[in-house]
C-alpha positions in Angstrom: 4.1 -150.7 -51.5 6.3 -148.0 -51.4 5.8 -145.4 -55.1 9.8 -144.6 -55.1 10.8 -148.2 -54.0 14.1 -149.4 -56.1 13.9 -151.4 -59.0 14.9 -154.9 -57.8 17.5 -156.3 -59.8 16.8 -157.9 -62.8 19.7 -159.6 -64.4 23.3 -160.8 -63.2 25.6 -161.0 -66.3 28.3 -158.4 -67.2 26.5 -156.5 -69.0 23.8 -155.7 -66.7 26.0 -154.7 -63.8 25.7 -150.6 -64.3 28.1 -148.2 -62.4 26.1 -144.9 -61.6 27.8 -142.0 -62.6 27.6 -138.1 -63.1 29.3 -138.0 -66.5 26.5 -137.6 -68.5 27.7 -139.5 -71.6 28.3 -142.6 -69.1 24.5 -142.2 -67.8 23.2 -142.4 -71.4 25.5 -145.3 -72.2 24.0 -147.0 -69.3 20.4 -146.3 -70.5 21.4 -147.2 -73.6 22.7 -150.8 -72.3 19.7 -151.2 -69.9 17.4 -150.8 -73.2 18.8 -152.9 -75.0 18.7 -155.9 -72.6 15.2 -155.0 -71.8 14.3 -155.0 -75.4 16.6 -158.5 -76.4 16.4 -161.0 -73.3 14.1 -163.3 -72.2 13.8 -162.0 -68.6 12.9 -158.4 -70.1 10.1 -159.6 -72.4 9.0 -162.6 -70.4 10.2 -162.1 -66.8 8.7 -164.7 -64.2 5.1 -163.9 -64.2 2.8 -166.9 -64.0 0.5 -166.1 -67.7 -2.0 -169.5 -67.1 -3.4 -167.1 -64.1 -4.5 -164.3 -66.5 -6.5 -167.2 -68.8 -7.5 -170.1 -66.1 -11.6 -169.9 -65.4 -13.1 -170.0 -62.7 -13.7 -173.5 -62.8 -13.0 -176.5 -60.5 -10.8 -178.3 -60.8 -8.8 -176.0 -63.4 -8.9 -172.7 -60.4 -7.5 -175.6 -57.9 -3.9 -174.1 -58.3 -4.9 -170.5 -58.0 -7.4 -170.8 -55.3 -5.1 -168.7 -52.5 -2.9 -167.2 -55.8 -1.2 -163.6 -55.0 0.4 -162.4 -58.4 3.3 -160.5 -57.3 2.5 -156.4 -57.4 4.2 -154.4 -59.9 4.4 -150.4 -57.9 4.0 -147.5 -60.6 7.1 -147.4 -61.8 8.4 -151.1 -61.7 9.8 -152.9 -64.3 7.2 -155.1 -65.8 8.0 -157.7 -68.5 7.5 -156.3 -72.3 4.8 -159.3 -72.4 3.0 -158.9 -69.6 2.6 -154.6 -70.5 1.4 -155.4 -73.4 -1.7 -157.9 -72.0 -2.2 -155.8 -69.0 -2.3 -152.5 -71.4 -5.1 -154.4 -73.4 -7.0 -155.6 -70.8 -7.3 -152.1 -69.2 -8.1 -150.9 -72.6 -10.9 -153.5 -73.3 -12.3 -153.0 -69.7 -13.0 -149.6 -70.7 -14.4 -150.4 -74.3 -18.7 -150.2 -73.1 -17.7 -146.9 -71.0 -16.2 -145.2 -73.8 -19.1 -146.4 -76.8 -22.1 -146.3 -74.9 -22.3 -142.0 -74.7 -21.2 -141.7 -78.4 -23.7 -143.7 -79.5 -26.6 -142.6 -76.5 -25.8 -139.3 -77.9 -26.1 -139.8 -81.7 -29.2 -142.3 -81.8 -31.3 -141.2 -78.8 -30.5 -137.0 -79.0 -29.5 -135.6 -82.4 -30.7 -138.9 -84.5 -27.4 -139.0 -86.6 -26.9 -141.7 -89.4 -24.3 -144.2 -89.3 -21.7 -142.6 -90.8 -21.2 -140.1 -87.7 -22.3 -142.5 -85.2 -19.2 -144.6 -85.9 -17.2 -141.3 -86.6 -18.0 -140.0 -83.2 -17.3 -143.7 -81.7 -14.0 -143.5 -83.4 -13.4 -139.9 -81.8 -14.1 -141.2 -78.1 -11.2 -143.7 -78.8 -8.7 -141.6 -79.9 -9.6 -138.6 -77.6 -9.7 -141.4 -74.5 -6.7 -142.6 -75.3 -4.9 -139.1 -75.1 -6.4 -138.3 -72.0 -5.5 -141.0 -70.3 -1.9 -140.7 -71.3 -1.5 -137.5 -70.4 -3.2 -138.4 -66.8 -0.9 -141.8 -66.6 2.4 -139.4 -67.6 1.8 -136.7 -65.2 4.1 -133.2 -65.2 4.6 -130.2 -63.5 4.0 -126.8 -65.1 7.3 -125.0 -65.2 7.4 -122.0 -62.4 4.4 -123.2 -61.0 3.3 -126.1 -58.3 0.5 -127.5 -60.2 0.6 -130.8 -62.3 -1.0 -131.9 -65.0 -2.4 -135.8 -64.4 -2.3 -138.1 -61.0 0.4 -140.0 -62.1 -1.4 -143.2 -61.6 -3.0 -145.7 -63.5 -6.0 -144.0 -63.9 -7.9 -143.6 -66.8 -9.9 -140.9 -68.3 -13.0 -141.4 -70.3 -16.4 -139.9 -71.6 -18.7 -139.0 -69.0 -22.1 -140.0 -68.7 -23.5 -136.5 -67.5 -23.3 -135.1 -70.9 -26.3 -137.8 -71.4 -29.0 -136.1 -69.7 -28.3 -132.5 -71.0 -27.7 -134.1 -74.6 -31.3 -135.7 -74.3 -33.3 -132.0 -73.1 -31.7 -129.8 -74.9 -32.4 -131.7 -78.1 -36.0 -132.4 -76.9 -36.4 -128.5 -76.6 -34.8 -128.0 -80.3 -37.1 -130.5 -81.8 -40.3 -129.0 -79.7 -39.3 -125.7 -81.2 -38.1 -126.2 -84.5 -34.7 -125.1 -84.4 -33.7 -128.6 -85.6 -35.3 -130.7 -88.9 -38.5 -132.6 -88.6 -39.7 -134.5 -92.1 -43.3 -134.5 -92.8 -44.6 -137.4 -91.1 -43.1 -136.2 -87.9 -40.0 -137.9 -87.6 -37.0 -136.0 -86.0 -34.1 -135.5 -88.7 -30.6 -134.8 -87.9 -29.5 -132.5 -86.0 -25.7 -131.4 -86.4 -26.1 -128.0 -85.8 -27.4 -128.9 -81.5 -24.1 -131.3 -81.5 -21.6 -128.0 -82.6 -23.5 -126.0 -80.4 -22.9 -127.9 -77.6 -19.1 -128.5 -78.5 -19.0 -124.2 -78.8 -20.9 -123.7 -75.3 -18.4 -126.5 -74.1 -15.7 -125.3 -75.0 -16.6 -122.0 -72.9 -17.7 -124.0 -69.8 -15.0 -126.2 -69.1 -12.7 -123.1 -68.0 -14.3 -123.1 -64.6 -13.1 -127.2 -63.8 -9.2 -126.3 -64.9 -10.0 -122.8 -62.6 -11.2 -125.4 -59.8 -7.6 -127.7 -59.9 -6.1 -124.3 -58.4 -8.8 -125.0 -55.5 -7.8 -127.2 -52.2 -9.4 -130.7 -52.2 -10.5 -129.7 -49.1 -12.2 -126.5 -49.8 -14.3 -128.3 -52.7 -15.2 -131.1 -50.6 -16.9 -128.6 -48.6 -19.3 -127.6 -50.7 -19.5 -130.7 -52.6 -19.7 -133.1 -49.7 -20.2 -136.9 -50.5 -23.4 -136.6 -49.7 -24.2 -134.5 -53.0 -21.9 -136.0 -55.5 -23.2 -139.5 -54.6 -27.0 -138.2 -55.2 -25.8 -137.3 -57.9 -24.0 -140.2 -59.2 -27.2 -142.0 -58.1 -29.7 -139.8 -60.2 -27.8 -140.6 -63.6 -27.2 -144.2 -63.1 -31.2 -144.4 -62.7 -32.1 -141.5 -65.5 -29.4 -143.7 -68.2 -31.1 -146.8 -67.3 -34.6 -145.7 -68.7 -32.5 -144.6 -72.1 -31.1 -148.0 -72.0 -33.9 -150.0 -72.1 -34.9 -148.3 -75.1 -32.5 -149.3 -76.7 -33.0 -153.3 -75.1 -36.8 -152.8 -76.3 -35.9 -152.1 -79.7 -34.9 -148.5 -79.8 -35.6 -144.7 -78.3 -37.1 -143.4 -81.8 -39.6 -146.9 -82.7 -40.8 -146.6 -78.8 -44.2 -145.4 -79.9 -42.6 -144.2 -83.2 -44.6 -143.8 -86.6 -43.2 -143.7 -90.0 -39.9 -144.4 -90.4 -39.6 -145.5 -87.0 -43.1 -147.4 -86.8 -41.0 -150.5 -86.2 -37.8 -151.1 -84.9 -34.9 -149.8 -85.3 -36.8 -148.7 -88.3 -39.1 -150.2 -91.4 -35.8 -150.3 -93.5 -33.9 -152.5 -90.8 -33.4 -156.3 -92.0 -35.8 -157.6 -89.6 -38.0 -154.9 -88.5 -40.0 -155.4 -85.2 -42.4 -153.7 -83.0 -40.9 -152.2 -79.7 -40.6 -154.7 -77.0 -40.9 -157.6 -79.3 -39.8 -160.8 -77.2 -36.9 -161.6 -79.8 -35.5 -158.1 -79.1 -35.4 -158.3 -75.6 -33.9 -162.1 -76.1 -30.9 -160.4 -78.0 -30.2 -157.6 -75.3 -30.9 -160.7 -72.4 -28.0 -162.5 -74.0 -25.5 -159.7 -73.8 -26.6 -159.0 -70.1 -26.4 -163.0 -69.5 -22.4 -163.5 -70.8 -21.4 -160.5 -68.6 -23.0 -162.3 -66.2 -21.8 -165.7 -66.7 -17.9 -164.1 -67.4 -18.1 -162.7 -63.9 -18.8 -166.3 -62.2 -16.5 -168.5 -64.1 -14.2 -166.2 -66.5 -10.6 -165.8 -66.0 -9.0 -162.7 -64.9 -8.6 -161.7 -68.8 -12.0 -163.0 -69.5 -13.4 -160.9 -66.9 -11.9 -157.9 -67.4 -13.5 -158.4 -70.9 -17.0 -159.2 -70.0 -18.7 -156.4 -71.4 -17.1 -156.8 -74.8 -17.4 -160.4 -74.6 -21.8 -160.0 -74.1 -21.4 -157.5 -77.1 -19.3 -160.0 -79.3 -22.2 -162.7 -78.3 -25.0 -160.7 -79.1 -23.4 -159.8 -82.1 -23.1 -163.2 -82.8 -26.4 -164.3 -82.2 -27.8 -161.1 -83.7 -26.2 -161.9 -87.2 -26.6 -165.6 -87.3 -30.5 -164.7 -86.8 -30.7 -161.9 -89.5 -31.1 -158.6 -86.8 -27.8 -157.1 -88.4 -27.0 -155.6 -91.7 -23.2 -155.3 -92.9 -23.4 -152.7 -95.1 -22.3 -149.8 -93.0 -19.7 -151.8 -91.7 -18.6 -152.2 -95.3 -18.7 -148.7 -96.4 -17.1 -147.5 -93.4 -13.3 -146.0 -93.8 -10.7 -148.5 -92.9 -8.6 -145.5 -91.5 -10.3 -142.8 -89.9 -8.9 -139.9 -87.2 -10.2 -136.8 -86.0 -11.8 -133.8 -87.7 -13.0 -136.1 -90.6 -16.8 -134.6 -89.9 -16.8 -131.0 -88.4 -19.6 -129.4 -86.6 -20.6 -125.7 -87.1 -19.3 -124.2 -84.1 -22.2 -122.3 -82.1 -22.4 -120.9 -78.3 -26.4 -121.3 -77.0 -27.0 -119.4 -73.9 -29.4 -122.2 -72.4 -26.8 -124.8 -72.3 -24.3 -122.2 -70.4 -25.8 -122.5 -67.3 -26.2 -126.6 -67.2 -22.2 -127.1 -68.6 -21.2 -124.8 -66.2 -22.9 -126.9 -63.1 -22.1 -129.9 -64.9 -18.4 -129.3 -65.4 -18.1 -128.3 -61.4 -19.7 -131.2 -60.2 -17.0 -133.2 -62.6 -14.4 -131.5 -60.8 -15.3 -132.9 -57.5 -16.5 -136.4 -58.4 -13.1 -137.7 -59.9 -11.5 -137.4 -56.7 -13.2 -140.4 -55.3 -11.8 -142.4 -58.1 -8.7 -140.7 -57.7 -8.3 -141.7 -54.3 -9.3 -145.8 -54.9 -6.8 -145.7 -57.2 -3.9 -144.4 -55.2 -5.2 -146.5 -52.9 -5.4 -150.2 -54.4 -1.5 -148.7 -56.0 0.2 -148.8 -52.8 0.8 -144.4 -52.8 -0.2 -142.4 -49.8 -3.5 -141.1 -49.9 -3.2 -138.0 -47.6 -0.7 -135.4 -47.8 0.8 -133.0 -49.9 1.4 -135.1 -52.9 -2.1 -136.6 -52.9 -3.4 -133.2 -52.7 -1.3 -132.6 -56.2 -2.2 -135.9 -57.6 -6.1 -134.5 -57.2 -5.4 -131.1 -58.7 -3.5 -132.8 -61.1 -6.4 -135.2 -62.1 -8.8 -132.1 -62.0 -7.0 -130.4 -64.6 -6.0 -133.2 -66.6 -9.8 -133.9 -67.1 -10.8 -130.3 -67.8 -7.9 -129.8 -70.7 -9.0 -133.4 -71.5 -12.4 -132.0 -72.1 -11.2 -129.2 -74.2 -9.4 -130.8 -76.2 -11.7 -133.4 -76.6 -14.8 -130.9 -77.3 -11.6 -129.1 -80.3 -11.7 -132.8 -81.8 -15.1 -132.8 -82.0 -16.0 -135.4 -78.6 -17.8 -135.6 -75.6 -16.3 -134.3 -72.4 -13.7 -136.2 -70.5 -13.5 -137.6 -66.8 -11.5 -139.6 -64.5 -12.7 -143.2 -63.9 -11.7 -146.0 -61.6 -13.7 -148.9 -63.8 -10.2 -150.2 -64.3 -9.3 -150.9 -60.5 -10.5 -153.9 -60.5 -7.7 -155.0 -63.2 -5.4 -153.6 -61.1 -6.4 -155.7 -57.5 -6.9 -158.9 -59.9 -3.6 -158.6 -61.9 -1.8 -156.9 -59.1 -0.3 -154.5 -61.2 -0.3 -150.9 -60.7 2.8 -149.9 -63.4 1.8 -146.9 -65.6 3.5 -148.9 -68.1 0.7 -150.7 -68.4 -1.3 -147.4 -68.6 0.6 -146.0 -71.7 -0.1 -149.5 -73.5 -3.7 -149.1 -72.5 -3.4 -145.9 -73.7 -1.9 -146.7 -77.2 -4.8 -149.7 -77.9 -7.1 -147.4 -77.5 -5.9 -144.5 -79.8 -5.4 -147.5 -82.4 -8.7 -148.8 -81.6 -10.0 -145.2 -83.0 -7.7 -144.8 -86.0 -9.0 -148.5 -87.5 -12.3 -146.9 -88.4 -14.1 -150.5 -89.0 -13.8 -150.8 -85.5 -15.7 -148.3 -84.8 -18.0 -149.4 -87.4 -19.2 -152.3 -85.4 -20.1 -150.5 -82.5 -22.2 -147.9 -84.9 -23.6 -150.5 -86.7 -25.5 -153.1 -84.5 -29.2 -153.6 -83.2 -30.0 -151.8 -80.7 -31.3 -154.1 -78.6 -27.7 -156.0 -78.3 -26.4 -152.0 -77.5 -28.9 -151.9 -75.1 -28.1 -155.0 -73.2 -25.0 -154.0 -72.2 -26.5 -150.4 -71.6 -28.5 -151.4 -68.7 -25.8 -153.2 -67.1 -23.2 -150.3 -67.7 -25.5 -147.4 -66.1 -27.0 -149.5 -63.4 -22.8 -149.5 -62.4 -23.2 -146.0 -62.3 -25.7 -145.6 -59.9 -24.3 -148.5 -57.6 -21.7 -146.2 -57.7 -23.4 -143.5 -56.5 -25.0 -146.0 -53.6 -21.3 -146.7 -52.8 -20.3 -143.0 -52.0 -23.2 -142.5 -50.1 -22.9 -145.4 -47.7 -19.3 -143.5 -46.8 -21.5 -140.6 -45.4 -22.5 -140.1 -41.8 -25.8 -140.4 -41.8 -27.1 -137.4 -39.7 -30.5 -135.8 -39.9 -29.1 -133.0 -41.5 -27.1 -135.4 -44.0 -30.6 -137.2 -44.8 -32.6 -134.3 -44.7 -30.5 -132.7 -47.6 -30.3 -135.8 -49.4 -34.2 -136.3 -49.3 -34.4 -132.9 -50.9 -32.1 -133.1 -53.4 -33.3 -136.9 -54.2 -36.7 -135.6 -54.4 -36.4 -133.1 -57.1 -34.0 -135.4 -59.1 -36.7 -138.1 -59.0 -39.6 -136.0 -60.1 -37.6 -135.3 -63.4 -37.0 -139.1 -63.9 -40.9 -140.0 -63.3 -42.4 -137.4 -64.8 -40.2 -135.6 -67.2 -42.5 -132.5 -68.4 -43.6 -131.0 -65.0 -42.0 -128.0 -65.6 -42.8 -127.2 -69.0 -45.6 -125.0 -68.2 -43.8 -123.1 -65.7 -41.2 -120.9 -67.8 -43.0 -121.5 -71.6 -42.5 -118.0 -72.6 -43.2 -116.9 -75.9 -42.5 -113.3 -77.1 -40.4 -111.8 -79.5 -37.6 -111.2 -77.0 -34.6 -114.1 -78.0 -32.4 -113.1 -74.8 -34.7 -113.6 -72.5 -36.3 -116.6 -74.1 -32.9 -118.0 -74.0 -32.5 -117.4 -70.4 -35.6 -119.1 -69.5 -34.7 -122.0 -71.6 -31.7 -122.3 -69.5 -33.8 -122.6 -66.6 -35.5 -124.9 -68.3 -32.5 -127.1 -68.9 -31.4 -126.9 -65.2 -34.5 -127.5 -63.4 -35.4 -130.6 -66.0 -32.4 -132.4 -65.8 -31.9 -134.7 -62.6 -28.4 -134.3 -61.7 -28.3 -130.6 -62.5 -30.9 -129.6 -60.3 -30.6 -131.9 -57.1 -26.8 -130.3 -57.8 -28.0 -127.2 -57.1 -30.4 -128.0 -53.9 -28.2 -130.0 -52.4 -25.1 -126.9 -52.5 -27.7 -124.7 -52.0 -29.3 -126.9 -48.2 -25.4 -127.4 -47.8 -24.5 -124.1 -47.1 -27.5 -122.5 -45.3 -28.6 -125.6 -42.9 -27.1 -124.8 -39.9 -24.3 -127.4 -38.1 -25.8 -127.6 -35.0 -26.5 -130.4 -32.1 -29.7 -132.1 -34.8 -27.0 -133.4 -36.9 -25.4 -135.3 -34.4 -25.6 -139.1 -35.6 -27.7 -140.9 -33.2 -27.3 -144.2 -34.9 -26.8 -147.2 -31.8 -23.4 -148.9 -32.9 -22.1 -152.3 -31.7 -18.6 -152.8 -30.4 -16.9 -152.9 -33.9 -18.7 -149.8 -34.6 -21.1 -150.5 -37.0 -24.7 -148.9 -36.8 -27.2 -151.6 -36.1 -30.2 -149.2 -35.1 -31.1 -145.6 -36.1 -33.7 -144.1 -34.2 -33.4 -140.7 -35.9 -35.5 -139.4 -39.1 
């Protein structure tokens, strides 16, 4: 469908029949007189939009009437009932609630070992800071004099990224190892604000080379960041996350082989305290992991664009009912909460320069496969000059998203397309629906019990959904690669870059011997510890192989595909490498 297709008409009485004009008192009176019937008649909050679709399961013989259903497709700037925003605004806010929570709380149990109070303030931050960006990608504008945009203009949402995770985990490591951050008597890692403001210093110095990069053709980045790399590297996270996931399923990162405080899990002090990998722990993350499941087969289109916050509310359930969860920081939490409530000492640490810097480039260029679904599945062109601006435009969205985001004290920002699959269900592509979604989630932040929830529960129930969310991720990653052609010189660099990636994951320390310098000299010891940082974190380094193989293999007759296709074109054997 058409993006600058007229509205159809929506009413027929008197007072709806509007006269264009170029007085401009007579075109605000005709706003005027359009809002006001949108706002006070039936057809403007109700319209004809079948509801029982958005809440019918799955289920025969209640899905008998929906079987071969087609909701009618709202364009990006149709007129969608008042209603009907409103629900499709909260279902693209809760299908982004586990994306959103899961690297604020990764982050503040598994790396810097905060206490509740800033897990849920940091939970709360992602929320509001989320909801911001995605407004600002949803609203889209031009900067005056210039031809670049800020935002895609689509519904397209903008959330934390995972690939903060892995840097987040090493560069905490390699504080605790060297004592730069608090460790009590009996061994066990204390908090650690100080690493947390350093990183949002040395972030907010990175992030200037992604808004540089939405000045850059599509085409020109794609080049050196070819699918082939951003889908390793999609890949290598989803499979690095999953490991910190079940962690948390067994019982927690910290009690995994803990002593101390941590000799049980979550801790000796917890309600119910168990050894790692207890079978009632992994029973509570199974049944978060089981309701997404279930939601999936037989859910309605609400319910299923709910499922991960639907496993969370049942493990919850289950979880308190059973005597795993305590109350009390739910209790003492703020009802009311915003940003800047807990500050960080700002820092800048040379060793993380180096990894932000890759990390933010390699967010520059993986949004715009996202991008691109999205325009897709809302009916826009998807070549072209205004593609190309919807793509800087998302670039530079998610790079002052970042910033601003790392000013209010959050994780870095990127564009995702986990809400597409609203959009095909509910057929609706308005950005109306994206400002709503937008709004939930900024009030979402602000109520800070709700963020209290999220902050507060077992670990094992977190670590349910955990699992599921980053094994997404790297089905993601499988997804971009299977769009490659699959030439030796496309496999060979792959191999590589796979190769060095995987090493990290299976055996995390190789390289600690390599670069362990000790002398008196803090520059070049934090040089080396940069080094460190890149070559031990999976995505970061099989980044940098894979642009390095990219550039200097040559192009030649090797990499022509020599895959046997049948008549449709699909490969059905490969007799190459």
């Amino acid at each position: 469908m058409a993006e600058n297709r007229e509205k159809p008409a929506v009413a027929t009485g008197p007072e709806d029949s509007y006269q264009p004009s170029s007085n401009g008192f007579a075109s605000r009176n005709t706003t005027f007189q359009y809002l006001r019937w949108y706002f006070t008649s039936r057809k403007g909050w109700i319209g004809d939009y079948d509801y029982l679709y958005l809440i019918t399961p799955n289920i025969w013989p209640l899905n008998r009437k929906y079987k071969d259903y087609k909701a009618p497709f709202y364009g990006l700037n149709d007129e969608v009932p008042i209603l009907l925003t409103l629900i499709l605004g909260l279902q693209h806010a809760l299908t982004m609630i586990g994306s959103i929570v899961s690297p604020p709380l990764a982050i503040a149990g598994g790396a810097f070992n905060f206490d509740a109070t800033i897990t849920q303030y940091l939970v709360s931050a992602a929320f509001i800071t989320t909801g911001l960006a995605t407004c600002l990608q949803v609203t889209r504008f031009q900067i005056m004099k210039t031809p670049f945009f800020i935002g895609t203009g689509l519904l397209s949402v903008v959330g934390p990224t995972f690939d903060i995770l892995p840097i987040a985990f090493n560069y905490t490591s390699m504080r605790y190892a060297s004592g730069t951050c608090p460790i009590a008597a009996d061994g066990t890692q204390l908090p650690c604000p100080d690493a947390w403001g350093a990183v949002l210093g040395s972030m907010l110095c990175c992030v200037w080379i992604q808004i540089a990069m939405s000045t850059v053709q599509p085409k020109v980045l794609n080049s050196f960041f070819p699918k082939t790399i951003t889908g390793s590297l999609l890949l290598l996270v989803g499979v690095y996350l999953i490991s910190n996931g079940m962690e948390n399923w067994g019982g927690g990162s910290n009690c995994n082989g803990g002593t101390g405080f941590y000799k049980l899990c979550p801790n000796i002090s917890a309600p119910k305290p168990l050894l790692w990998g207890d079978p009632k722990l992994i029973g509570l993350g199974f049944s978060v992991f089981a309701v997404i499941v279930f939601v999936e087969q037989f859910g309605s289109p609400l319910m299923k664009s709910a499922s991960v916050l639907l496993g969370l509310t049942v493990g919850c359930a289950i979880s308190g009912a059973t005597g795993y969860w305590s109350r009390d920081n739910i209790d003492a939490a703020p009802a009311v909460t915003f940003l800047w409530v807990h500050t960080f000492k700002l820092s800048v640490d040379g060793a993380l320069i180096l990894p932000l810097l890759i990390m933010f480039t390699c967010e520059g260029v993986s949004c715009m496969p996202d991008i691109l679904a999205t325009a897709e599945i809302s009916g826009v062109d998807i070549e072209g000059i205004q593609f190309n601006s919807r793509i800087q435009g998302g670039i530079l969205c998610d790079g002052i998203g970042s910033f601003v985001s790392a000013l209010g004290t959050g994780l870095p920002m990127v564009s995702q397309a986990g809400n597409n699959g609203v959009i095909v269900m509910t057929s609706c592509a308005s950005r109306r629906a994206g400002w709503c979604a937008s709004a939930f989630l900024v009030l979402m932040g602000i109520f800070g019990k709700f963020g209290a929830i999220f902050g507060s529960m077992p670990p094992s129930v977190l670590g349910g959904m955990q699992v599921f969310l980053y094994s997404t991720i790297a089905v993601a990653g499988i997804r971009v690669l299977g769009l490659i052609a699959w030439t030796r010189r496309n496999r060979f660099i792959l191999a590589a870059a796979l190769a060095f990636g995987f090493i990290d994951i299976v055996q995390p320390s190789w390289f600690d011997q390599i670069l362990a310098y000790q002398g008196s000299n803090v520059n070049l010891q934090g040089f080396e510890q940069g080094i460190n940082l890149i070559v031990e974190t999976p995505f970061i380094v099989a980044a940098v192989v894979g642009v390095l193989l990219n550039s200097i293999l040559p192009r030649d007759k090797s990499s022509t595909s020599s895959d046997v296709r049948d008549i449709a074109g699909r490969p059905v054997l490969d007799s190459g490498l």
